[in-house]
C-alpha positions, 0 to 999 in steps of 0.5 A: 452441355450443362457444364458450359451453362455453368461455365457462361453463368459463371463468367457473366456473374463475373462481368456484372460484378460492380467495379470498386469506386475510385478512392477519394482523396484523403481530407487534410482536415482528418488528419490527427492534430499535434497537441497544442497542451503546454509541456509540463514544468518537469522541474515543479513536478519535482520540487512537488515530490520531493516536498511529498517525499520529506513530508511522508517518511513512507512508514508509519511510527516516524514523525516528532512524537513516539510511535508504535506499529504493529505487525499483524496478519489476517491469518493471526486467530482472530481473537488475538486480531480482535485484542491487538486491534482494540489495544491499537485503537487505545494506545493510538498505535499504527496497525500494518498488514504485509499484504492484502487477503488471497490478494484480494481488496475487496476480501481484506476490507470486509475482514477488517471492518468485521474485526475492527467494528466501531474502533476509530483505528486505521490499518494499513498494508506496506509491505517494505515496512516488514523489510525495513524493520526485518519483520519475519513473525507476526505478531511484531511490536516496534516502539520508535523513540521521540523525534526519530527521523528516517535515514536512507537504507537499502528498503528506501528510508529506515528508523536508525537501529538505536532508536528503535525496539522490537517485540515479536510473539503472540502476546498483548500490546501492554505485555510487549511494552512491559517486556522492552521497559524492562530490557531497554530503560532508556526507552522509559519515557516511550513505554510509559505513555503508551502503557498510561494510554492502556490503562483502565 
């Protein structure tokens, strides 16, 4: 007896259920709208980055001046950072990190503003640029002649290899200056006005 109660009650829960309202007709003014934005000139975007590619060699060090790069790592003692970076701020040379700290922003930043302080120096983190001029240690030193223009070369644009030294070691920035004057005399001029800018 209980059972067909249950079985009734049931079955008039199931009748008194509301029935679905019949769906409305969709709104033509709802319907997503073309964009109506002019399409990009695909040409000026290219005549624009091709103007910014020939502007911006892509590394520093290559423009119509000499120029000096260091090679550093944040895993270099800190009084050896704190020595180079100083020099880099005098001698007006480019400071280039591989990559950031335990791939960090934040933490490189803080690292350096700690090691560089007041220096009017700017570091920057360009990976290529240790494959461009095959950099496997750091400390590293690349002097670039006067006037040194890139060429294309498998790590996109690179210095051509006669114009350009390299010094690698755990040694000040007027040593390794001091070392390729006396191994390579025709870069003289190039070594000299860095050396003047590192004098007393």
């Amino acid at each position: 007896m209980g059972a067909h109660l249950l079985a009734a009650a049931v079955l008039v829960h199931a009748q008194a259920a509301p029935k679905r309202p019949a769906q409305a007709t969709p709104s033509i003014d709802a319907l997503p709208k073309p964009l109506t934005q002019p399409v990009p000139d695909l040409e000026a975007l290219a005549r624009g980055y091709a103007a910014t590619t020939e502007s911006h060699t892509g590394f520093p060090g290559l423009q119509r001046r000499p120029g000096l790069i260091i090679f550093i790592s944040l895993t270099v003692p800190r009084p050896t950072l704190e020595r180079l970076l100083d020099q880099a701020a005098r001698a007006g040379a480019s400071v280039v990190l591989r990559g950031f700290a335990d791939g960090s922003l934040r933490q490189t930043v803080a690292q350096l503003q700690a090691l560089i302080g007041t220096r009017a120096i700017a570091v920057q983190v360009d990976p290529p640029a240790f494959d461009r001029f095959g950099i496997t240690r750091v400390p590293s030193f690349v002097l670039l002649r006067d006037g040194t223009r890139p060429q294309p070369c498998a790590a996109g644009s690179c210095a051509p290899p006669e114009d350009y030294l390299q010094v690698s070691g755990d040694v000040s920035v007027d040593y390794a200056l001091a070392h390729m004057q006396r191994a390579a005399p025709g870069f003289r001029a190039e070594t000299d006005l860095f050396l003047a800018r590192l004098r007393p």
